[in-house]
C-alpha positions in Angstrom: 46.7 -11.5 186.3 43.4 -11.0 185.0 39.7 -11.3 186.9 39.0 -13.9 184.2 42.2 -16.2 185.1 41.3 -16.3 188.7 38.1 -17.0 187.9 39.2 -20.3 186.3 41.8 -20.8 188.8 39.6 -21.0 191.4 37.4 -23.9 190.7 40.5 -25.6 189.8 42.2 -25.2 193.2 38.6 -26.1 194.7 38.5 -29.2 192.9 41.8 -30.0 193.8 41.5 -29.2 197.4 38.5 -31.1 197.7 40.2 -34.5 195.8 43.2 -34.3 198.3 40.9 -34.2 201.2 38.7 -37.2 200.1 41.9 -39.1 199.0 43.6 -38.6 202.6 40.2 -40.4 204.2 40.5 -42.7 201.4 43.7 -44.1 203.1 42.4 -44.0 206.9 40.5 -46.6 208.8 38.8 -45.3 211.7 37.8 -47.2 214.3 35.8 -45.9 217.3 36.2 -47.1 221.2 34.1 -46.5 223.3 34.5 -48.3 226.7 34.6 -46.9 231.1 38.3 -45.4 230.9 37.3 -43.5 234.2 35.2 -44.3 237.6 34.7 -47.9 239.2 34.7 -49.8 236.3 38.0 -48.3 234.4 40.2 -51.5 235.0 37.6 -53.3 232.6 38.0 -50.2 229.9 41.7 -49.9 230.3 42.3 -53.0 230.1 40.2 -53.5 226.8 42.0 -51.0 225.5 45.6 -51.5 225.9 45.4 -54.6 224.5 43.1 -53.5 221.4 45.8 -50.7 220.9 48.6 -53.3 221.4 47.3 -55.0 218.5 47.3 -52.9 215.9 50.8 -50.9 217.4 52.4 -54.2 216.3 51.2 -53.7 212.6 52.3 -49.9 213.1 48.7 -48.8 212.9 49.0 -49.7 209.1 46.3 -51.9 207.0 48.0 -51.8 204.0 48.5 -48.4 202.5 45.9 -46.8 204.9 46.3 -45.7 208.2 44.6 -46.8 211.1 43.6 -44.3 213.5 41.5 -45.4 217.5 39.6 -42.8 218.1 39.2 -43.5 222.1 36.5 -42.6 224.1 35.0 -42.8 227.6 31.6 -43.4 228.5 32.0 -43.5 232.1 29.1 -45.6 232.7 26.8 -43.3 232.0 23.9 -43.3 229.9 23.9 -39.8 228.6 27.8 -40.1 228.0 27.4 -43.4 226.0 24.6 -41.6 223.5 26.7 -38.4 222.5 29.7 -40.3 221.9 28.0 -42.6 219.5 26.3 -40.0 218.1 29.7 -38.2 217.6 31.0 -41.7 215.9 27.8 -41.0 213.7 28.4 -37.4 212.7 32.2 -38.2 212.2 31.2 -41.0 209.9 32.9 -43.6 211.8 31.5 -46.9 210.6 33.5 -49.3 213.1 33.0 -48.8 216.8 34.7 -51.4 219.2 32.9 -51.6 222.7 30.8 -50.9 224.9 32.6 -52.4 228.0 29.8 -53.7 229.8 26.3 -54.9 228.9 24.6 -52.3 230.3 26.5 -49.3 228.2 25.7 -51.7 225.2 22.1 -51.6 225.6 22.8 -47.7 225.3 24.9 -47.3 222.6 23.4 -50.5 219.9 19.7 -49.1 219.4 21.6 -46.0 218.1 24.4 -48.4 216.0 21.2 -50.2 214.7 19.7 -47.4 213.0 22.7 -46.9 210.7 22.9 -49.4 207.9 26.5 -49.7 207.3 27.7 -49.0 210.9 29.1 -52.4 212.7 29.7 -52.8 216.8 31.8 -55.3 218.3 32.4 -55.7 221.5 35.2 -57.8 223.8 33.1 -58.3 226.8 29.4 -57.8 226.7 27.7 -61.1 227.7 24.2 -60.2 228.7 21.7 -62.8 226.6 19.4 -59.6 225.5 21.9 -59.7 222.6 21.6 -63.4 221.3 20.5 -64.9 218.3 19.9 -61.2 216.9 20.7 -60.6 213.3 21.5 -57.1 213.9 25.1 -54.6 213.3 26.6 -56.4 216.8 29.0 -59.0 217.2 31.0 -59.5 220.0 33.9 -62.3 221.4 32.8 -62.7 225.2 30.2 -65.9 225.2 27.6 -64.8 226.1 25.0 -65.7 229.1 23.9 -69.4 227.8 24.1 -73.2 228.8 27.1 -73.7 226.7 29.0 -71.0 228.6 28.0 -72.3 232.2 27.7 -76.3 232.0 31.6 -76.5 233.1 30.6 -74.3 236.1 27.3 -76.4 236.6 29.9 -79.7 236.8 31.8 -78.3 239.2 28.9 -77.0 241.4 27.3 -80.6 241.4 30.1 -82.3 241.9 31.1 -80.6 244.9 27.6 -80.6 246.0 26.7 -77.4 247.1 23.6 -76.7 247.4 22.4 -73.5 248.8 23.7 -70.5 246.7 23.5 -66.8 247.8 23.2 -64.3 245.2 25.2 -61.0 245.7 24.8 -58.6 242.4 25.8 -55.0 240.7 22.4 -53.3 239.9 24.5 -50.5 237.8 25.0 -53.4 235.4 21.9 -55.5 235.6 21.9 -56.7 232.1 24.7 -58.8 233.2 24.3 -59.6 236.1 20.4 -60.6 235.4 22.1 -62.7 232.6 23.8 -64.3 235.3 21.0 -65.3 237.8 18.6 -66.8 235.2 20.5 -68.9 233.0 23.0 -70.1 235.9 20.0 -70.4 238.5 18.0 -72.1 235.8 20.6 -74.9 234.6 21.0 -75.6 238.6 17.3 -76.2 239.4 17.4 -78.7 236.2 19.7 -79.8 237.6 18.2 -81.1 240.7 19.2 -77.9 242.4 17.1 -75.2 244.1 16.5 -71.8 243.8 18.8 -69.3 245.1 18.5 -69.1 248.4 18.9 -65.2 248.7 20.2 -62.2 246.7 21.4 -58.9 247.9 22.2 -55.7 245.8 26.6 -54.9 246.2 25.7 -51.3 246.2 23.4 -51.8 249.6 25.3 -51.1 252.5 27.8 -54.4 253.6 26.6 -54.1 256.7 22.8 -54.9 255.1 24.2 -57.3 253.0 26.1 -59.2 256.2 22.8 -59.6 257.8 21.2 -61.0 255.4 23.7 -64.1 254.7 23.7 -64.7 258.6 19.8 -64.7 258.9 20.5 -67.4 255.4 21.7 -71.3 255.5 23.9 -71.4 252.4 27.1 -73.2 251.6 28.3 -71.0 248.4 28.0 -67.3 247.8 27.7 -65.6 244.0 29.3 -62.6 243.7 29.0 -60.4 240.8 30.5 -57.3 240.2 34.0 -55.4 239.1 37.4 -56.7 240.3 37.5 -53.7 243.2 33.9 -53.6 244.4 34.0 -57.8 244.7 37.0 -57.9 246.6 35.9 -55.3 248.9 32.7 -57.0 249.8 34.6 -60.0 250.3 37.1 -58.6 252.5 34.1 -57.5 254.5 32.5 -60.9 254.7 35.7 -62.5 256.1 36.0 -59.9 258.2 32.5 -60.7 259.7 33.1 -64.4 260.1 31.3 -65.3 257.3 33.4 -68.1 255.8 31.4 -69.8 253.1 33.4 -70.7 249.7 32.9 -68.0 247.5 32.3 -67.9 243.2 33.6 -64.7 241.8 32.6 -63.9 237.8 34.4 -63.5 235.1 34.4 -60.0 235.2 36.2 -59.5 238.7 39.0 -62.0 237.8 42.1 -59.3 236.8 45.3 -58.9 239.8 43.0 -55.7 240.7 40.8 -58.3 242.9 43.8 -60.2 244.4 45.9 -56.9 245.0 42.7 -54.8 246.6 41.6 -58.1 248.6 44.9 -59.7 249.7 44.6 -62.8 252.1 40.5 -62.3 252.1 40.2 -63.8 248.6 42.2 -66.5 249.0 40.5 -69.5 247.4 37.7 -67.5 245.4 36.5 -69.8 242.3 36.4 -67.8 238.9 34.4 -70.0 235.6 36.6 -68.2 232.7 37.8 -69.5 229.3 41.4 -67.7 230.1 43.7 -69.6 231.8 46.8 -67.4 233.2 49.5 -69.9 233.4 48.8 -71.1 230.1 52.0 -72.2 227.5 50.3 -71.3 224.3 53.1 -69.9 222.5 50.7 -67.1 221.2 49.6 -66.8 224.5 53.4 -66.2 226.1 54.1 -64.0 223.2 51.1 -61.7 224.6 52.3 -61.4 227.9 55.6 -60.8 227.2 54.6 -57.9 224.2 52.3 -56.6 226.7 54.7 -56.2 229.4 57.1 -54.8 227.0 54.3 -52.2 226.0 52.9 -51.5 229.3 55.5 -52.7 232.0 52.4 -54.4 233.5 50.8 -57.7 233.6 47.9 -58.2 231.5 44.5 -59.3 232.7 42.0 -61.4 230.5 40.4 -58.1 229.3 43.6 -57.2 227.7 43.8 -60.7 226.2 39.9 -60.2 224.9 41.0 -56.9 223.6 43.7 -58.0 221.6 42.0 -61.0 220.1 39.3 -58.6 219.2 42.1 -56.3 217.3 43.8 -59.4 215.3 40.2 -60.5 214.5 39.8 -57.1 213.1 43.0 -57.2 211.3 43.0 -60.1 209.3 39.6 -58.7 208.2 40.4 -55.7 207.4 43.5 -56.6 205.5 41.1 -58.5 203.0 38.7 -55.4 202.4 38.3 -52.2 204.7 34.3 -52.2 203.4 33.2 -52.0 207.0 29.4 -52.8 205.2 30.7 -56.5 204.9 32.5 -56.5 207.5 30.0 -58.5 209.4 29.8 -61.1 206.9 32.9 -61.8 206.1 33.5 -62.4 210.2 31.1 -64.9 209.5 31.4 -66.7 206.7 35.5 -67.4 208.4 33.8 -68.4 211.6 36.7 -69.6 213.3 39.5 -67.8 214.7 42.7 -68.8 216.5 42.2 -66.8 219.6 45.7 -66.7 222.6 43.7 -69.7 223.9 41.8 -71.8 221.9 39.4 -70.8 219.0 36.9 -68.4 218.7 33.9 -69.8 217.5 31.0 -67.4 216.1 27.7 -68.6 215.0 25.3 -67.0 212.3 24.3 -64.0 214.8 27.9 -63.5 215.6 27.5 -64.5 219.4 30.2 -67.1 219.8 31.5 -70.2 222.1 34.8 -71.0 223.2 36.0 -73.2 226.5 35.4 -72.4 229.8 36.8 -73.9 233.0 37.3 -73.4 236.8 39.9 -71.1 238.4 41.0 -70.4 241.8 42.8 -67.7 243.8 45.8 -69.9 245.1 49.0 -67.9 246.9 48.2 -64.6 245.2 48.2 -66.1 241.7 44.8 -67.8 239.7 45.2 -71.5 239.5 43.4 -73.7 237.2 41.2 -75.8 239.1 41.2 -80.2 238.2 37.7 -80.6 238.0 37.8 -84.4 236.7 36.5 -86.7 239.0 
């Protein structure tokens, strides 16, 4: 063969080489996660992500005629980690990225999404109110810090008049827990309520932390932190005689807390929108597809995790233009969630029911709150 023949088979093969590649990412969706798969706060991660995986295994991981590929990632909790793996997500050109797991990582990672203009973040369970009513490339299904989220919570507070709450927090996720304190402490003392009566940082010593409720008159204590670190504080507490009912958040309420805190958690009061002994048949179906999957039981971050993937996927079915992604999430509004529907509003922060919950025989009741 000639000089002059390669010469013109070259460019051809080029050419050719280069249309196969683009066509192959032509028929991929790629969708980055980035949530705590390691370290104290991997039952929040894990938990996200089975049930965002178990989503899309049921649809085979297929939009269509394109494949859907989760490129997982953990941040660890750590600032530094959270930046080069959304600056990876930006280099790879992925345009979708689910997470972070908690508000503080998101405070990391969205300044960095922000700058992109066709990159979108959506997240399962950041709640801090630094994210509301902001037109920006976040949306997220948790409800975030706000009256609407707390006024069932508020209800039951009143109702059972307490009146003198202690405030125990995790400083390595302020955003939420500041979130917390302000709104809650604010809708109290409208309320006819008063301010919180103390506050002590979880990652003090216990012993610190013991004193300080003993030296304190209060009849209801506000714990917030991860399932582990708030049932071990608890277990302390009761250990030390100190017997006052205790309000767990949302974000401690998996079996993690009831397994690590046995008889000590008994009657700990959760505010959540997920009820575990609910007969939704969507709901059931869930459980038993999770169980199936996983041989586990699956906690309300699973649920949120795979609510967030069949939001995703009835999007994505319609267009996989992640650019109007957003949008079109928004102009639907309302999604059938395992409990009740999703509701987003024109920021893409969204409301959906919450309730009372209780630790009852090892299990989380739901709590009759009507007079």
């Amino acid at each position: 063969m000639s000089k002059y023949k390669y010469i013109l088979i070259l460019p051809i093969m080029f050419f050719s080489l280069m249309f196969t590649a683009c066509n192959k990412k032509n028929e991929e969706i790629n969708i980055g996660l980035v949530v705590g798969l390691s370290g104290k706060y991997s039952s929040l991660g894990t938990s996200i992500r089975d049930g965002f995986v178990l989503a899309f295994d049921e649809i085979n991981n297929k939009i269509g005629d394109k494949r859907v590929n989760i490129i997982q990632k953990d941040d660890q909790q750590d600032k530094n980690k959270a930046k080069k793996i959304i600056k990876y997500f930006i280099e790879k050109d992925i345009k979708l990225v689910v997470g972070n797991a908690t508000s503080s990582m998101t405070a990391v990672s969205l300044p960095l999404i922000n700058k992109q203009k066709d990159m979108l973040m959506i997240s399962a369970t950041s709640s801090s109110d630094d994210f509301s009513a902001i037109d920006d490339n976040f949306l997220r299904i948790q409800v975030e810090h706000s009256d609407k989220r707390y006024q069932s919570l508020l209800n039951f507070v009143k109702t059972n008049k307490y009146q003198k709450i202690f405030f125990i927090y995790d400083s390595k996720n302020y955003k939420y827990a500041k979130g917390y304190e302000n709104i809650f402490q604010n809708m109290f003392i409208n309320s006819g309520g008063e301010k919180f009566v103390g506050k002590a940082d979880l990652n003090s010593p216990y012993e610190n932390i013991t004193k300080k409720l003993k030296a304190t008159k209060h009849d209801l204590i506000l714990v917030i932190g991860n399932s582990i670190d708030s049932a071990s504080i608890i277990q302390y507490l009761r250990i030390h005689k100190i017997d006052t009912q205790i309000l767990g958040s949302g974000w401690a309420k998996t079996m993690d807390f009831i397994e690590n805190g046995g008889r000590s958690v008994e009657g700990v009061l959760f505010s959540t929108g997920y009820d575990d002994h609910s007969k939704d048949k969507k709901f059931t179906q869930f459980i038993k597809n999770f169980k199936a999957k996983y041989n586990k039981t699956p906690s309300v971050f699973s649920a949120q995790g795979y609510e967030l993937g069949q939001i995703l996927i009835k999007n994505l079915q319609k267009s996989s233009d992640i650019s109007t992604l957003k949008q079109r999430i928004l102009k639907t509004k309302k999604f059938e969630g395992l409990q009740g529907d999703i509701i987003f509003d024109k920021y893409g922060d969204v409301f959906r029911e919450y309730f009372i919950m209780q630790v009852q025989n090892k299990e989380y009741i739901k709590v009759n709150t009507k007079d």
